[in-house]
Structures are given as structure tokens and as C-alpha cells.
TORDOLUM-231831 format. One line per 2 residues: number of its first residue (from 1); their letters; for each residue x negated, y, z negated of C-alpha. Coordinates in steps of 0.25 Angstrom, whole numbers. Example, Ala and Ser with C-alpha at 12.3 -4.5 7.8 and 13.67 -1.06 7.14 Angstrom:
<recs>
1> AS> -49/-18/-31  -55/-4/-29;
</recs>
This chain:
<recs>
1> XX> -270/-172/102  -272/-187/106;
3> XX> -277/-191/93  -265/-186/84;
5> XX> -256/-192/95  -262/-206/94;
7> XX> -263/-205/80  -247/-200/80;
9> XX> -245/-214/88  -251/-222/78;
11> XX> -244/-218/65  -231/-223/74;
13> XX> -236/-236/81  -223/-240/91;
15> XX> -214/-229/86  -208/-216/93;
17> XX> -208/-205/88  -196/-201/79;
19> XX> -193/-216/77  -189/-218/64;
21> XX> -189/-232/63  -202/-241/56;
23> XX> -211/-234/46  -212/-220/44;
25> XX> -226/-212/48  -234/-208/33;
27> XX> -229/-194/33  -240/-191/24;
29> XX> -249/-191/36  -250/-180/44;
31> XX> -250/-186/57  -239/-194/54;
33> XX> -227/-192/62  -212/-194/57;
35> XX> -201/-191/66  -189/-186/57;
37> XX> -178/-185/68  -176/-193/80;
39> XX> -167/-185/92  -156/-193/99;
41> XX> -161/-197/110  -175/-194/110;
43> XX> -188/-203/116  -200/-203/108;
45> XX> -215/-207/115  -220/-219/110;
47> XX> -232/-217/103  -240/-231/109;
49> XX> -242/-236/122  -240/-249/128;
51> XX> -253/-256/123  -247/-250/109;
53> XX> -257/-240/107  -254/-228/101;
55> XX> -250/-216/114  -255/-202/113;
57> XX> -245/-191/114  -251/-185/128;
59> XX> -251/-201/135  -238/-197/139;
61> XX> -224/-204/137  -223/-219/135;
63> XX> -210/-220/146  -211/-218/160;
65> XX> -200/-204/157  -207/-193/159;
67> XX> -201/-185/147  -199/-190/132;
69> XX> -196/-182/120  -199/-183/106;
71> XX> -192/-176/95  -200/-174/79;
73> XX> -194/-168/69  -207/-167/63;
75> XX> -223/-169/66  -233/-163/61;
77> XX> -250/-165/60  -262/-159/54;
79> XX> -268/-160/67  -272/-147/73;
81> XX> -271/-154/88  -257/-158/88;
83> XX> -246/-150/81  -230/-155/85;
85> XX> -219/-145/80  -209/-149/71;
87> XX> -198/-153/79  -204/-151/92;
89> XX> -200/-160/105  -212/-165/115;
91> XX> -210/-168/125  -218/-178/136;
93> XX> -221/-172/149  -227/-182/160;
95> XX> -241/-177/159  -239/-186/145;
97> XX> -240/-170/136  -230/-169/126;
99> XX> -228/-154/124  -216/-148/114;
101> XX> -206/-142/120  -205/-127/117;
103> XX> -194/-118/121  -196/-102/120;
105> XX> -185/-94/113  -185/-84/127;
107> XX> -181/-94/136  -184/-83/148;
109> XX> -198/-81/142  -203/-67/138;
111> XX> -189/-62/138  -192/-54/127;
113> XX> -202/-44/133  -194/-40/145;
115> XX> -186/-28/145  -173/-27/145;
117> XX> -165/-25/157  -157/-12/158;
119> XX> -144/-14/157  -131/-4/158;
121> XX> -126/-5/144  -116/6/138;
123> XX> -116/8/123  -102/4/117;
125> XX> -97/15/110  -91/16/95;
127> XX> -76/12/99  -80/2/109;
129> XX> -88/-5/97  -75/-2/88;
131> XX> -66/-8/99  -75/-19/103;
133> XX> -77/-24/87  -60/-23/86;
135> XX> -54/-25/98  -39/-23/97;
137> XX> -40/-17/82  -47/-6/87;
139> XX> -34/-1/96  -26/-5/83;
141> XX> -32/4/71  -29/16/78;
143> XX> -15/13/80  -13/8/65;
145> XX> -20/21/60  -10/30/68;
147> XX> 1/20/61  -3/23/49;
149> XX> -6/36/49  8/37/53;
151> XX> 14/29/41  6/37/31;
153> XX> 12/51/37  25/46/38;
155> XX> 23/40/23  18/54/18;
157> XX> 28/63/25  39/53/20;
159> XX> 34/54/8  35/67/7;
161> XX> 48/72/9  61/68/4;
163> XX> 68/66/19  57/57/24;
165> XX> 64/42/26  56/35/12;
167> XX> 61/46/6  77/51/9;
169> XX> 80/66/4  85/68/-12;
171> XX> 90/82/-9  86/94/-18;
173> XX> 83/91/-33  94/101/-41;
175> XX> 87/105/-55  101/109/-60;
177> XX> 104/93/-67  116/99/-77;
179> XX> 132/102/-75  135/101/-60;
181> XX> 147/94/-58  149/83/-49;
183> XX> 136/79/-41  137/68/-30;
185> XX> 150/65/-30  160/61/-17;
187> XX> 163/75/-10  176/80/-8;
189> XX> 188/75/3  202/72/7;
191> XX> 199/57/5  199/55/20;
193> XX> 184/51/19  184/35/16;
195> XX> 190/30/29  181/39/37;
197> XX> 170/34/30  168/20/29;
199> XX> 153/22/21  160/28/9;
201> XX> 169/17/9  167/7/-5;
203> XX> 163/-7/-1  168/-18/-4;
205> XX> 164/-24/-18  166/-28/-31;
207> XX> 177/-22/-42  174/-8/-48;
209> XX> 182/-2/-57  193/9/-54;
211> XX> 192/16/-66  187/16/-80;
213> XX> 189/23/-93  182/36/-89;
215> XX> 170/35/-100  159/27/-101;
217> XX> 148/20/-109  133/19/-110;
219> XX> 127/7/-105  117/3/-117;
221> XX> 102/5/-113  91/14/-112;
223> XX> 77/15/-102  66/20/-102;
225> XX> 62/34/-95  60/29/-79;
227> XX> 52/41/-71  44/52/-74;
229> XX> 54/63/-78  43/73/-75;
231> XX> 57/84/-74  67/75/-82;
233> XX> 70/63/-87  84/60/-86;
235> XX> 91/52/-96  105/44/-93;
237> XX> 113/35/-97  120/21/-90;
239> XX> 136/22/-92  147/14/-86;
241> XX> 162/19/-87  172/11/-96;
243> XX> 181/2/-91  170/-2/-79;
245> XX> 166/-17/-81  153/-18/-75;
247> XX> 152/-33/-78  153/-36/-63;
249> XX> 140/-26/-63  131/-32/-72;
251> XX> 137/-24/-83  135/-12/-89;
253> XX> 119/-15/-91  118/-18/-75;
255> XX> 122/-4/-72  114/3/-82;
257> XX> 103/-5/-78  105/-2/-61;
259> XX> 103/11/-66  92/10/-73;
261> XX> 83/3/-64  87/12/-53;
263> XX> 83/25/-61  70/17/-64;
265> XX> 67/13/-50  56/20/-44;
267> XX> 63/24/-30  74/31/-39;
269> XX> 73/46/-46  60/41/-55;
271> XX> 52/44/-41  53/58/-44;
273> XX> 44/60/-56  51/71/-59;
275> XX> 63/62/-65  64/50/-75;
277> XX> 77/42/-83  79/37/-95;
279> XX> 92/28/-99  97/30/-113;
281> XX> 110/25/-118  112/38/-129;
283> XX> 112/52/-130  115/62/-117;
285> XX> 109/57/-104  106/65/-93;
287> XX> 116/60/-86  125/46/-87;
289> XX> 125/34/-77  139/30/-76;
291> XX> 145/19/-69  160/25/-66;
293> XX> 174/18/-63  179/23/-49;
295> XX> 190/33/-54  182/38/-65;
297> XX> 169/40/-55  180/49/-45;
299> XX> 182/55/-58  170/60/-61;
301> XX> 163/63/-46  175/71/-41;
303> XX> 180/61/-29  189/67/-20;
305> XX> 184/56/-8  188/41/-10;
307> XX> 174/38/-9  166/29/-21;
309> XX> 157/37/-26  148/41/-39;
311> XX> 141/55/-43  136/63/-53;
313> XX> 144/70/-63  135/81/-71;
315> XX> 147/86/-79  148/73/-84;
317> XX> 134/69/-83  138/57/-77;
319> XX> 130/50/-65  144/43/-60;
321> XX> 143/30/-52  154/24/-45;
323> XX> 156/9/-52  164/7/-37;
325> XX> 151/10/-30  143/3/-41;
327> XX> 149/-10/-36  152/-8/-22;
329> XX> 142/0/-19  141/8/-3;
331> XX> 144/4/11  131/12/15;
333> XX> 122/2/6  127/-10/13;
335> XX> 131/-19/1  118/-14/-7;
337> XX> 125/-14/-22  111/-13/-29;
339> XX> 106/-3/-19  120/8/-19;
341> XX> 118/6/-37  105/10/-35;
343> XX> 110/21/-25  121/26/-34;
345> XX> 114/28/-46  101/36/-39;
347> XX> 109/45/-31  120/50/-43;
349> XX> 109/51/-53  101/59/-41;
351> XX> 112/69/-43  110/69/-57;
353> XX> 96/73/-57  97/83/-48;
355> XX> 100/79/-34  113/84/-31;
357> XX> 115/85/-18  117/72/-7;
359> XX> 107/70/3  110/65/19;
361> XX> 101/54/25  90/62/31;
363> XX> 84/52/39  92/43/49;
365> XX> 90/29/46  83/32/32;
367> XX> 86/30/19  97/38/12;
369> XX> 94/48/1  99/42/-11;
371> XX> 107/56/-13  114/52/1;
373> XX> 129/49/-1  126/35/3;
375> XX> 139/29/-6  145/36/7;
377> XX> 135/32/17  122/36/23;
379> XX> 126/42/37  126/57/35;
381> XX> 138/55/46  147/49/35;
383> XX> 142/58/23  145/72/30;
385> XX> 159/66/35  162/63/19;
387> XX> 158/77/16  155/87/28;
389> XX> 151/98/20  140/90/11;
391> XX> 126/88/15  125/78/23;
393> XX> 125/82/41  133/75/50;
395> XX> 118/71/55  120/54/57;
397> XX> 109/51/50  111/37/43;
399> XX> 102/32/33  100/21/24;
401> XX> 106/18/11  96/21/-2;
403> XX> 96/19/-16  85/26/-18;
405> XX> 78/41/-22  65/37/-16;
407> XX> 67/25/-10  51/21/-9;
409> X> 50/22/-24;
</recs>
């Protein structure tokens, strides 16, 4: 051990080790030491004494302190007395012996063959896992699964019947589509009905006309078939009466093209598979769209009421619509122009397909079945005071004005 120290000493005559400064040890001997990081604050042992020659390592430190310490990032010889780690620290006691410091992994020494102590521990269960992992989520999700299950019942039973609030009643479907007279139109009174009731009243509004020639014209144009007609596909034409200027409309095109697009919507008639339309502008339609003057509509629906109204005239083959309520429209709809067109042509051409009887609102606070009377309002109150012996109860049910057979689509 003394030899390989002195001869460390002398390969770094007056340096310390780790001290890069001067000429660097020949690595290529293996007794040569090089220090390849020196630590902040760190004292090395000087490897000669006072007379200048060279210390051995177990002489003791140089200082009067009785501990210095020396850091190597690396020393290494072929001697099978003396073997330094790499990056080990020594350190110098006061019996002059430097030792590397050596900590053991088990600070408490031979931890790792005592038993372990007994100890009161109770398994958590499966919920307790679950709530531990998800804290407030796991007192959520079974809230939100009753919510939805909810939904999805509701959904299904509305979905299934015709009085459920997404889908307001259409009455009962009559196969008979031929001669019937007068369907929808205004029911009989003394004309005492317009000052008792305010709904049926005609808003305020652009100019209509009074009358007109009591014939009418084809509007130009044809469509394609719209739905799946799996019973019938229903063929019809777009007319406006003579002597109506609809300039103020859009003209005559405008209207034929409301009607269009509202047969081809998918929340009107073409829902039901069973029906489809088809607009032609020749030959006998199944029954003719026909924008009417007020006298000549009266005319033709059998008015015994001052009350604005349109129907369906199957003697005449005719689906008359009032041009008064075309431009003023219903109090019920709040000022909703487009939305009462749309109304008025769903609900009469309803009556020419086979749904001939009106409906009452079935749901308080629902929407309207389009085959309600809504040109007169959507209280039931207001409807069985107009006509008391129709099919409306004195119930005060109020609904919500629709244009729409199914108004989910």
C-alpha cells in the first residue's frame, strides 16, 4: 500500500490531487492518476511533505484539520494491493487511514430479514376502489344513467304515439278521398262570433284583394315526385284566382314555390311513407292549390261566420286558401307570415288527403296539431265557444301554434 502510494506522489510532484493546472499525468501508465472533476469546495492532501519528499497516503493529512476530503472521478491501477473506486470519496481520519466512505442501501441495517409487524389493515372493497379512483364522478354516473334512461323512455313512448308532445295528434285517417262536399271549412253561426273572439280576428297587414273573377289559372311548373307514396302519390296543381295581383307576394311563382317546398319538407305529409306529391301544370290533378280572393273563398267554403278562413272544397276539387289570411296571416301565430303559409297549406291539403276531421290541443303547453283550428286560435276555450257542438272540449288546454304534421321531421 505504501509503495503505490509514494509512487502516486511522485507522478504529481507539488500538486493535489484533482488539480488541473500544470502538465497532465501520461495516462498511458497505469498508475497514473488524473482527476477529471474537481468539487466546489473540496481539499485535497498534498502528496509531499515539508522536506519536499513525496508523502504516503497513510502518513496522515498535511494540515493540522483533522478531516480533509478528496473527490476522483476516476483512479484505477493494475496493483492488486490498492484498488480506489471510481468516484469514490476518502476520507482522512486522525489515525492518518483514509478509508472510502460507504453507505448501505438499508440505513437501519438488516431490515430486510425482520418480519413484519402485525398490523390492523382492512381490505378495501371493489366500491371503495371505484369511489377512491373517481371521487365525485363516482356519486355522478349514477345520477346521469337514471337521466338518461329517462330521456330515452320518454323519447320512445313519445315516439310512439300521435298525442305524445313531439308529436301532436292528426286525427283518424278517412280512406274515402272522393266527393264529400265542404271539408274544413268556418262552422255555422249568427255572426256574433268576431267580437267574442279576439284570436279569430284578422291582423293588421298588407292589402288582399275583395274579390276576383271566380276562375283561375295554373301557375307554370312541374316537380319532381317528393315522398314514398307506398298508398298514393297525389298529384296537384298551383292556381291563383284572376283578378288577385300577387306582385306584392313574390308573384305568382312565390306561391307555387311556398307550396312546393312545404309539401317537400320532411316534417310535412311525406313523413308518412304512405304518401308522395308530384306538381304538374296539365292534365286532372288530384286536387288543385288555389290562392282565392276573400268573397270568392266564402263562396266556395260555405261562410256563415265573419271569420277569415280557407278549406277544402272536394266538389270542386279545390284546396282553397284565403289570399286575406295569405297576407295577414293569424293572431295565434304572433306575426309569423312564413310560418301560418306553411300552416295553411298543410292543414287544408291534410283535409284533402284524408284527414277530415279537426283536432283539439292535447297537450297543455304543447304544440298544436296542425289539423287544430289554429287560424281561430290554439285555446280549446276559444275553439268550443266558436263551435260548441264540434270536437273541441271546453278543457283550457293551450297550446302552441304549428305548422307542422310532424314537427320533428
Amino acid at each position: 500500500m505504501r509503495e503505490v502510494a509514494a509512487r502516486v506522489g511522485a507522478l504529481l510532484p507539488g500538486r493535489r490531487i484533482g488539480d488541473l493546472s500544470g502538465p497532465k499525468p501520461d495516462i498511458r501508465d497505469p498508475l497514473a492518476v488524473y482527476s477529471g472533476s474537481v468539487h466546489s469546495g473540496a481539499v485535497h492532501s498534498d502528496t509531499r511533505d515539508s522536506t519536499g519528499q513525496p508523502r504516503s497516503l497513510d502518513s496522515g493529512p498535511p494540515n493540522s484539520d483533522a478531516h480533509t476530503f478528496g473527490e476522483f472521478d476516476s483512479l484505477a491501477t493494475h496493483s492488486e494491493e490498492f484498488e480506489i473506486e471510481s468516484r469514490g470519496r476518502w476520507q482522512g481520519g486522525s489515525d492518518g487511514a483514509y478509508q472510502p466512505l460507504r453507505a448501505t442501501w438499508d440505513p437501519i441495517g438488516g431490515a430486510a430479514n425482520r418480519p413484519r409487524p402485525d398490523r390492523d389493515t382492512k381490505k378495501q372493497s371493489a366500491l371503495g376502489r371505484f369511489v377512491h379512483t373517481y371521487g365525485w364522478r363516482a356519486y355522478a354516473l349514477p345520477v346521469l344513467v337514471v337521466i338518461t334512461v329517462l330521456v330515452v323512455v320518454n323519447a320512445v313512448r313519445d315516439g310512439g304515439s300521435s298525442s305524445g308532445i313531439g308529436t301532436p295528434g292528426l286525427g283518424k285517417l278517412s280512406q274515402n278521398t272522393g266527393k264529400v262536399g265542404i271539408v274544413g271549412g268556418p262552422p255555422k253561426g249568427d255572426g256574433r262570433f268576431a267580437a267574442s273572439l279576439p284570436t279569430g280576428a284578422l291582423p293588421d297587414g298588407g292589402p288582399f284583394a275583395e274579390t276576383g273573377a271566380g276562375t283561375w289559372h295554373i301557375v307554370p311548373g312541374t316537380s319532381p315526385q317528393v315522398g314514398a307514396a307506398q298508398q298514393h302519390l297525389f298529384s296537384y296543381t298551383v292556381e291563383v284566382e284572376d283578378g288577385v295581383d300577387t306582385a306584392a307576394l313574390g308573384g305568382d311563382e312565390a306561391v307555387a314555390k311556398m307550396v312546393e317546398a312545404t309539401l317537400a319538407n320532411p316534417k310535412s305529409w311525406i313523413h308518412d311513407p304512405h304518401f308522395g306529391f308530384r306538381r304538374i301544370d296539365n292534365g286532372d290533378p288530384d286536387f288543385r292549390v288555389s290562392l282565392s280572393s276573400r268573397q270568392t273563398t266564402k263562396s266556395a267554403c260555405g261562410f256563415e261566420i265573419p271569420l277569415d278562413s280557407s278549406c277544402y272544397n272536394s266538389d270542386l276539387g279545390r284546396v282553397v286558401l284565403s289570399q286575406v289570411r295569405w297576407v295577414r296571416g293569424a293572431v295565434a301565430f304572433e306575426g309569423d307570415i312564413g310560418s301560418y303559409r306553411q300552416y295553411q297549406i298543410n292543414h287544408e291539403i291534410g283535409h284533402a288527403i284524408g284527414y277530415h276531421e279537426h283536432q283539439p290541443c292535447d297537450t297543455d303547453g304543447g304544440l298544436a296539431p296542425v289539423m287544430m283550428q289554429q287560424t281561430f286560435g290554439t285555446r280549446d276555450n276559444d275553439i268550443a265557444t266558436l263551435d260548441p257542438e264540434g270536437v273541441v272540449p271546453m278543457d283550457g288546454k293551450v297550446c302552441r301554434f304549428n305548422p307542422w304534421p310532424y314537427p320533428r321531421g
